[in-house]
VEXNUZA-826550 format. One record per atom (N, C-alpha, C, O): residue in one letter; x, y, z. Coordinates in steps of 0.1 Angstrom, whole numbers, padded with zeros to 4 digits, always signed. Layout:
! VEXNUZA-826550
AXYZ;...
//
This chain:
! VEXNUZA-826550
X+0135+0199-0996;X+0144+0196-0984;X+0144+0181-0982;X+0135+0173-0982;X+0155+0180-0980;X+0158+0163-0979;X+0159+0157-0964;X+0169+0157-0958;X+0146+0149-0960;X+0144+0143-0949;X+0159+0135-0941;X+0164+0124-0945;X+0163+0140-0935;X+0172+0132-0925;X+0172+0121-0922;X+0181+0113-0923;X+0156+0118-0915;X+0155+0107-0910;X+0156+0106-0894;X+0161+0116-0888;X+0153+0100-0889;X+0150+0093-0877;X+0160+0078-0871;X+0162+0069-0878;X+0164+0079-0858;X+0169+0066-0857;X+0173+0065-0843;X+0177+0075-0836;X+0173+0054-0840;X+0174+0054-0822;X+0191+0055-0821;X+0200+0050-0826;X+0188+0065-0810;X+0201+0072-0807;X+0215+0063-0801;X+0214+0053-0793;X+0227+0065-0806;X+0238+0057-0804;X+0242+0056-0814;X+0235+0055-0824;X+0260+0055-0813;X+0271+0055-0827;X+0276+0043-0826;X+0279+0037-0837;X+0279+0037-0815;X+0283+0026-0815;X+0281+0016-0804;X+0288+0006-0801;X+0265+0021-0799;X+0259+0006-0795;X+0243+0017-0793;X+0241+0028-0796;X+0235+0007-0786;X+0218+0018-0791;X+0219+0025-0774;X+0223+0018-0765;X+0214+0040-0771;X+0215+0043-0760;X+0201+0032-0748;X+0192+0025-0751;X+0207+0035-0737;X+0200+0027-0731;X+0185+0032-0731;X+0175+0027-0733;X+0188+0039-0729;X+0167+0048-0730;X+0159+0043-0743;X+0147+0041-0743;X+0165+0041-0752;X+0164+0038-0767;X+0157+0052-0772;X+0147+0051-0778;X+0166+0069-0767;X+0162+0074-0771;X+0159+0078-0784;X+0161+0068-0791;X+0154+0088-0793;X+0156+0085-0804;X+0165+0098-0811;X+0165+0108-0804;X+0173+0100-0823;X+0184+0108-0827;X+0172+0115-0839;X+0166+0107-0846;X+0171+0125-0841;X+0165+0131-0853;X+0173+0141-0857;X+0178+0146-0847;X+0177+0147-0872;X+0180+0158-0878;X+0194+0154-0883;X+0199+0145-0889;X+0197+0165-0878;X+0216+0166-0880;X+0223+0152-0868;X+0233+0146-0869;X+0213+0149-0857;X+0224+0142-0846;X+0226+0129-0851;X+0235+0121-0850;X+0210+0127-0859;X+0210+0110-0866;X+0218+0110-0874;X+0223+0099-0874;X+0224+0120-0883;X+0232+0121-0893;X+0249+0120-0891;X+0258+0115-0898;X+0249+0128-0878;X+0261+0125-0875;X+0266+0108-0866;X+0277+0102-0864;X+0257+0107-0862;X+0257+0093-0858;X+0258+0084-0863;X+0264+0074-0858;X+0252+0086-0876;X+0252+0073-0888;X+0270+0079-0894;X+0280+0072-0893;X+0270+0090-0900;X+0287+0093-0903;X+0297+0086-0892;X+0306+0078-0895;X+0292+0090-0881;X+0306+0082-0867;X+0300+0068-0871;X+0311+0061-0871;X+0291+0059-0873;X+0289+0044-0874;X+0298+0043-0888;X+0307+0034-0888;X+0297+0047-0896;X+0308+0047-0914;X+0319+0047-0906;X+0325+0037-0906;X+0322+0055-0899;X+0338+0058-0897;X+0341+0048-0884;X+0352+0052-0882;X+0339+0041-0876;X+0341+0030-0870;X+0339+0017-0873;X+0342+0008-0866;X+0333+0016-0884;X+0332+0000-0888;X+0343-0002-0900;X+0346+0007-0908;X+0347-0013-0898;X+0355-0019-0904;X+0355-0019-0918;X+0353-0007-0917;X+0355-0021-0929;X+0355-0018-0942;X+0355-0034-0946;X+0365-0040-0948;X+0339-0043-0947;X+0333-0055-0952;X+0331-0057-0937;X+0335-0068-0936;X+0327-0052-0925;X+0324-0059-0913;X+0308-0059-0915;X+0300-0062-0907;X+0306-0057-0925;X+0287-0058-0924;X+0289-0070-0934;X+0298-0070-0942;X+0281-0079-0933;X+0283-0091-0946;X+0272-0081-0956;X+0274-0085-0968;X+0263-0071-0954;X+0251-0072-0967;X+0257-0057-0968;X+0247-0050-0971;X+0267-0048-0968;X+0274-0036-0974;X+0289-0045-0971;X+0294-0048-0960;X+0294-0048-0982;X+0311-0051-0985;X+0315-0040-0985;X+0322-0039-0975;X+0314-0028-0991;X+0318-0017-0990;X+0315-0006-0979;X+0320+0005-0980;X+0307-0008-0970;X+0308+0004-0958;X+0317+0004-0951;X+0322-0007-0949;X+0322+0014-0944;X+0331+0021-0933;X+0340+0024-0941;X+0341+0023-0953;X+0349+0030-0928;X+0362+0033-0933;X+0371+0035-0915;X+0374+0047-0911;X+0373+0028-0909;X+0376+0023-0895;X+0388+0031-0890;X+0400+0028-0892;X+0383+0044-0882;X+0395+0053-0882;X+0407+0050-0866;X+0415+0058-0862;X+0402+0038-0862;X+0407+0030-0852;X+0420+0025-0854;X+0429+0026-0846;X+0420+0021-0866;X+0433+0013-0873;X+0443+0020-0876;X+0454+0015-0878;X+0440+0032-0876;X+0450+0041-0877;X+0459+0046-0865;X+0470+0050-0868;X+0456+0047-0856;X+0460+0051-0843;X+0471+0039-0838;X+0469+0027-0837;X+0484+0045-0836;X+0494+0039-0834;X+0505+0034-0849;X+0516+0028-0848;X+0496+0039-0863;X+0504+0039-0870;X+0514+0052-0880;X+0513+0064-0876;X+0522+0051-0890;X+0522+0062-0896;X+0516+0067-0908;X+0519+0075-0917;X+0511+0063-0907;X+0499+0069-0922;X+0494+0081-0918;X+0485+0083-0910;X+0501+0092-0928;X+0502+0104-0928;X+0484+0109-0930;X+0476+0104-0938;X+0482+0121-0918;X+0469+0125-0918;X+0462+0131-0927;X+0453+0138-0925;X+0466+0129-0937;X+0461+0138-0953;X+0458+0123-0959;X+0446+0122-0964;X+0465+0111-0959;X+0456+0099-0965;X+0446+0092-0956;X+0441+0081-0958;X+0443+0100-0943;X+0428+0093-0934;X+0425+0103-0941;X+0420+0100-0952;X+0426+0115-0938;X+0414+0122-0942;X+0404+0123-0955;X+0392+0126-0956;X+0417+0118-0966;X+0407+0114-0978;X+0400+0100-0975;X+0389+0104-0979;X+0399+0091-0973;X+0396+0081-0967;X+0383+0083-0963;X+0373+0078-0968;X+0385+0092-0952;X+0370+0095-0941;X+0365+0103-0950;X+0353+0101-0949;X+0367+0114-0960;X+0360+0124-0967;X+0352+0112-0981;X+0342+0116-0986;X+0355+0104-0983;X+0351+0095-0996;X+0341+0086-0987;X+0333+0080-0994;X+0340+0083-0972;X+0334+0077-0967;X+0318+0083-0963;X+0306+0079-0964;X+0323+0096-0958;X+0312+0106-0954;X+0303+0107-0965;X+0291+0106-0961;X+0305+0107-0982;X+0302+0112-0995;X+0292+0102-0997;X+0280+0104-1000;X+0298+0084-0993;X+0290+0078-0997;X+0271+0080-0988;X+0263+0073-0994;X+0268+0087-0980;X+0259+0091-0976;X+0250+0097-0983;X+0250+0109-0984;X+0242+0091-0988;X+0235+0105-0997;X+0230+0119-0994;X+0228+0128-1001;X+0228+0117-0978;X+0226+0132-0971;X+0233+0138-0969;X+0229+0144-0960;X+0246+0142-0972;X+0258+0144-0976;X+0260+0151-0989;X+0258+0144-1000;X+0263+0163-0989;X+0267+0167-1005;X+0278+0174-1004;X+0280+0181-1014;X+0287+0175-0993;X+0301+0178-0993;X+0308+0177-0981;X+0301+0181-0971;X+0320+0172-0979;X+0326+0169-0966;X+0340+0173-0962;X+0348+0171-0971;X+0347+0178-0952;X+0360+0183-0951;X+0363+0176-0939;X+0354+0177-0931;X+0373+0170-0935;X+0376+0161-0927;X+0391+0164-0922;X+0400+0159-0929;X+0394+0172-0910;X+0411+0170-0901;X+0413+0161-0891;X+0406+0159-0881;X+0422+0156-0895;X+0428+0146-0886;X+0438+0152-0878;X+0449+0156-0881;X+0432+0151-0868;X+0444+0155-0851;X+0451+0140-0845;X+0443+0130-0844;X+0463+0138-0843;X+0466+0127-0833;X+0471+0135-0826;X+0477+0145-0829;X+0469+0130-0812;X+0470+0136-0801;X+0473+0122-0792;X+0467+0112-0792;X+0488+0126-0782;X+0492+0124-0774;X+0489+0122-0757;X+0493+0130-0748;X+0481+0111-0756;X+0477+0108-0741;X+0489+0111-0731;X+0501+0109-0735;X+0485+0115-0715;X+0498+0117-0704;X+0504+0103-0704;X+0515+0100-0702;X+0492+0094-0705;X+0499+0079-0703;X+0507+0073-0712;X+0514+0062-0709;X+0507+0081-0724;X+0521+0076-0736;X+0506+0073-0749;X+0509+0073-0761;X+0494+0072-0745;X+0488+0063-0754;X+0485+0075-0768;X+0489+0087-0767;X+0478+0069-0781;X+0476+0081-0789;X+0462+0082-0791;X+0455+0072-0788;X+0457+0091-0797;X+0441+0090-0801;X+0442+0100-0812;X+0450+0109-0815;X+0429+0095-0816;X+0423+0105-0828;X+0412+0117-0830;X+0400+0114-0832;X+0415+0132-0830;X+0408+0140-0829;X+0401+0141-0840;X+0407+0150-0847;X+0388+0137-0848;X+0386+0140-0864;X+0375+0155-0867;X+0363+0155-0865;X+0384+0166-0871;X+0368+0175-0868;X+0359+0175-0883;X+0366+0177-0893;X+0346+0172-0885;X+0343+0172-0900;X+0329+0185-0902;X+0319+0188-0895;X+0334+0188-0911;X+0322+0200-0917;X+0318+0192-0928;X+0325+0189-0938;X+0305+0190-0923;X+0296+0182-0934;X+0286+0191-0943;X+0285+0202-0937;X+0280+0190-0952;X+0272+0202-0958;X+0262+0192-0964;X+0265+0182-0971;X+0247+0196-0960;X+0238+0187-0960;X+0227+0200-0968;X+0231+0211-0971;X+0211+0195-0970;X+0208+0204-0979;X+0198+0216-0971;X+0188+0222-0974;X+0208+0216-0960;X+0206+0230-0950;X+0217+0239-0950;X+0216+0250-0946;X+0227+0235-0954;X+0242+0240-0955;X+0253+0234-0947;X+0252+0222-0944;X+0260+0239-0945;X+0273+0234-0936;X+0270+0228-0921;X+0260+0233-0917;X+0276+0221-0914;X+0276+0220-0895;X+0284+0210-0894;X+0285+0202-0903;X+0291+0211-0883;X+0304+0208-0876;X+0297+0199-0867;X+0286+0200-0862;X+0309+0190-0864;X+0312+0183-0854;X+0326+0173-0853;X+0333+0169-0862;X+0326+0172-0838;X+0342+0164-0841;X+0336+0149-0835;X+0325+0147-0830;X+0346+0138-0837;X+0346+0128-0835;X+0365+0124-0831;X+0375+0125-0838;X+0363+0118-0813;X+0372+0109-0806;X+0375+0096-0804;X+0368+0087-0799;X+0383+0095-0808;X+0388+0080-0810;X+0400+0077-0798;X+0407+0086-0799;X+0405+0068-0788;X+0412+0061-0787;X+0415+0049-0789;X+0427+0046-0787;X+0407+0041-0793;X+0408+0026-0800;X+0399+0022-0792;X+0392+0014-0798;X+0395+0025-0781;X+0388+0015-0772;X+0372+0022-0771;X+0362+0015-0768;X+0370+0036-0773;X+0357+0045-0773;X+0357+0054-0784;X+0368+0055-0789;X+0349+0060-0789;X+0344+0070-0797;X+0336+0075-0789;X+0328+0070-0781;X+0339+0093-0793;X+0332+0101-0785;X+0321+0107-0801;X+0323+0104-0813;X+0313+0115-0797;X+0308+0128-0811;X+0303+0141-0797;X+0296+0140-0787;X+0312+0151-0803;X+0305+0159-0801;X+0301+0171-0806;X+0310+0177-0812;X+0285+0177-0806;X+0283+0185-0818;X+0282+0200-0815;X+0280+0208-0824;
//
């Protein structure tokens, strides 16, 4: 069985408690940190993320994020298969956001969760 790992809790800044995230939640946390960082925004990985922010407000059809975010998820090694939908969804205020739901399969099997985007927050919920 392949250790997950451990890691203080938070996707996109550290929780204030400095709780800490273990199992599947560190896993999906570290997935939502891939998928919100920029692609070379780390100077010592040129290759991490895949920034599903950038997409929101344009037309790039939801079948080429999804491969995107599914080649993103992969590079994980705790990861051994990934399915990825892209929802855009229409705010009352005109604005748009991103619903992503992903079934990840890890060496427990399958589990779900989605990830929200408006440009300005990321949500995960599992």
């Amino acid at each position: 069985m392949t250790q997950l790992g451990d890691d203080l809790s938070g996707h996109d800044d550290l929780d204030a408690s400095l709780a800490p995230a273990t199992g599947r939640r560190a896993l999906a946390q570290a997935i939502a940190r891939r998928l919100s960082t920029r692609r070379g925004g780390l100077f010592y990985a040129p290759h991490y993320g895949y920034d599903l922010k950038r997409f929101i407000g344009t037309t790039v059809q939801p079948a080429i994020i999804q491969a995107g975010a599914e080649a993103e998820c992969l590079k994980d090694e705790r990861v051994f298969d990934a399915r990825v939908t892209v929802t855009r969804q229409l705010q009352q205020s005109g604005a748009e956001s991103l619903e992503i739901d992903i079934r990840l399969v890890d060496d427990e099997g399958p589990f779900d969760f989605t990830i929200s985007t408006d440009g300005l927050s990321t949500s995960i919920f599992l």
